[in-house]
Phi, psi and omega in degrees: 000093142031092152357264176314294187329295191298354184272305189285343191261309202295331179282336188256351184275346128026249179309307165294349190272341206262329212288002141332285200283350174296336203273316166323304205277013159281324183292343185274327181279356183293316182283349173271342175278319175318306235262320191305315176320310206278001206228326157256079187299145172325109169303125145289130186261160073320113176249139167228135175287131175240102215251100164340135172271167180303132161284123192343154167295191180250160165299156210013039171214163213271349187244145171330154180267196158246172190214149178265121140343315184285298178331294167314300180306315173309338226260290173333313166260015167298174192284313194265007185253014149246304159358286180293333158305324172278013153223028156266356178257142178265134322304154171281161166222162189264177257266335169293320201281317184302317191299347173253356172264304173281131211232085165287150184230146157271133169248045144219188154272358188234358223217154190204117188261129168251115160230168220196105204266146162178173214259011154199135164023239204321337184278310177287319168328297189299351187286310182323291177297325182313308191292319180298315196280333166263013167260322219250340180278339182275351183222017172253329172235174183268013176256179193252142180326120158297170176289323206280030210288345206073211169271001206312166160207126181309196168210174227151284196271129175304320174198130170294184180231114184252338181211185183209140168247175202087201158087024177249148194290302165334294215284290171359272175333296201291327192298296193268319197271329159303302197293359175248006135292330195252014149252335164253011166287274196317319163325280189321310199284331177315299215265020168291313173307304165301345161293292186300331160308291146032262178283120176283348197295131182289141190227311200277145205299330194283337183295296185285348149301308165280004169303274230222014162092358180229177197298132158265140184285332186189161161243161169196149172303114147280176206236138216279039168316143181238293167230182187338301187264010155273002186268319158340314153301330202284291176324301204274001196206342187291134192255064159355142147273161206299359195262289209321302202315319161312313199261016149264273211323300174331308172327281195294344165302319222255328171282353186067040186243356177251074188242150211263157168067347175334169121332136161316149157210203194205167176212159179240125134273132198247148190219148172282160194279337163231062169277049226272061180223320184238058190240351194282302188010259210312337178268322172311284185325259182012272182309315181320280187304346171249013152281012183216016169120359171239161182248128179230172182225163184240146194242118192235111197009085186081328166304137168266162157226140166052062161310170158174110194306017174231011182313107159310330206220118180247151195216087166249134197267126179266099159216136185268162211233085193312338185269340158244076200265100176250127168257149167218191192098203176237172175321140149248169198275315149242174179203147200210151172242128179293176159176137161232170187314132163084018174218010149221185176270134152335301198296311196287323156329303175300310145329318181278310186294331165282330184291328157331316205271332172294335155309359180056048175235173190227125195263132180272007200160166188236147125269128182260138161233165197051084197247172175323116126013305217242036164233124204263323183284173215248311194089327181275002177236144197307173181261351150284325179278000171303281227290320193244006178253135144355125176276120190218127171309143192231137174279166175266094152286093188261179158230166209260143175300196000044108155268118171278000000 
């Protein structure tokens, strides 16, 4: 896979992880382009025809002259044939507010169309014509337009301007209120992309499993304790749904503790300290483990909780200080690492897998808990057979939520 490809794949799971803030700042642009309408109300458009007087002869000669098209039309959107069009009208406007309403076009070599927006029917009709009629006086007569012109009016005209279209609001609204969803939907997908470049935190199971090299072993759901009795609760009623209950097993399979009857042994889960997603680990395994036949106990600095002299499995919860990762306690027989998606770093990661190994232990595995939603990868396979192996559709291993 491509450079870019991995850039457009990674920019668009991004925009999906972010898309809270892509659906706000669209929902903000849906109301400014809305708030932009109501503040520019829709223009009614009018149009009037205008049909060239014949040009004067030539001198001593008996056939018509030529007159330039282009000309006219200039002659038409000129200053003093809208000035004076812009003061037959009640209220008057001035001579900039006509030049962004009125737009003549020639539609023949002879026939010249004015057309003329205002912010109601009758204002633009009355604009159209205001214009036709101070166009068709200006060039029927040799004296020069006054500002003051009045009513004069010409003769001419081809088709007055009688009724206007547009103006509808609904349509506006709609109009102006898409185009400021779909500008801050992109605004909103830029600045998702920019976070994430941005954010060094590892999310995806494969990202982190190549921080330090080793298998994430399993996902799982965390279990949301706040205090004393929901970590009580967590021991005594936790019920796994059936993916989690898979993915513990798996743990402890993949860790070798789950043999009924077994030689004592022992685990360190080790977790960061305000990882609070992933601090449940170690009492889920635990609650986990003794529905099918083992008795463990949790070791909490030094401590035992719910002891018990026929116990198989002691579980000691580790949590580290990410920027200074000191373990203490004693040796286990395994070690593992807690995590959940989106909260630490390569570096920091990395920090921790040294301090392990200075510590003469050996980490069996990584657990992600809560892991991205929108990660298709595994964690078990190295980043050379990533590379030189087949692209194979992959299922979405999410994990089930916990209904309390």
């Amino acid at each position: 896979m491509s450079a870019q490809q991995l850039d457009v794949k990674k920019s668009w799971q991004a925009i999906r992880r972010q898309r809270l803030l892509v659906i706000v700042v669209a929902v903000v642009g849906l109301l400014l382009g809305v708030a932009y309408a109501f503040v520019r109300p829709p223009f009614y458009t009018a149009a009037a025809l205008v049909v060239l007087p014949p040009p004067p002869a030539a001198s001593g000669s008996t056939t018509a002259g030529s007159q330039s098209i282009e000309t006219q039309v200039y002659i038409a959107e000129s200053g003093p044939v809208l000035h004076s069009a812009g003061q037959n009208l009640a209220p008057a406007l001035t001579t900039e507010v006509v030049r962004e309403r009125v737009k003549a076009t020639a539609v023949t070599d002879d026939v010249i169309r004015i057309e003329a927006k205002g912010t109601t029917a009758k204002q633009s009709v009355q604009l159209a014509n205001a214009v036709a009629q101070v166009y068709l006086v200006f060039v029927t007569t040799d004296k020069q337009l006054p500002g003051d012109l009045g009513k004069r009016t010409g003769a001419r005209t081809l088709e007055s301007a009688t009724d206007a279209h547009g103006g509808n609001m609904l349509m506006h609204l709609g109009m102006y209120g898409g185009l400021g969803a779909l500008i801050g939907a992109i605004v909103g997908a830029i600045i998702a992309v920019a976070r994430a470049r941005g954010d060094r935190r590892l999310r995806l199971r494969d990202e982190i499993s190549d921080a330090v090299g080793l298998p994430v072993l399993a996902s799982v759901s965390s279990y949301p304790a706040q205090d004393p009795s929901d970590w009580a609760d967590l021991l005594e009623h936790y019920a796994p749904t059936a993916v989690d209950a898979w993915s513990l097993r798996k743990t402890l399979h993949h860790l070798g503790l789950d043999v009924k009857g077994g030689p004592p042994s022992s685990l360190t889960v080790i977790s960061f300290a305000d990882d609070d997603k992933a601090r449940s680990l170690g009492p889920q395994l635990a609650a986990f483990a003794s529905t099918f036949g083992i008795t463990s106990t949790l070791v909490i600095d030094q401590h035992h909780t719910g002891q018990d002299e026929d116990a198989t499995l002691d579980i000691y919860l580790t949590v580290v200080d990410r920027e200074d990762p000191q373990l203490a306690g004693d040796r286990t027989t395994r070690t593992v690492i807690a995590l959940s998606a989106g909260t630490v770093t390569a570096e920091e990661l990395a920090r921790l897998a040294v301090a392990t190994t200075a510590d003469d232990r050996t980490i069996d595995g990584i657990v992600v808990t809560d892991p991205d939603p929108f990660d298709r990868t595994i964690g078990r396979v190295s980043q050379s057979q990533r590379r030189s192996g087949s692209r194979l559709p992959t299922l979405l291993t999410g994990t089930a939520r916990r209904n309390r």
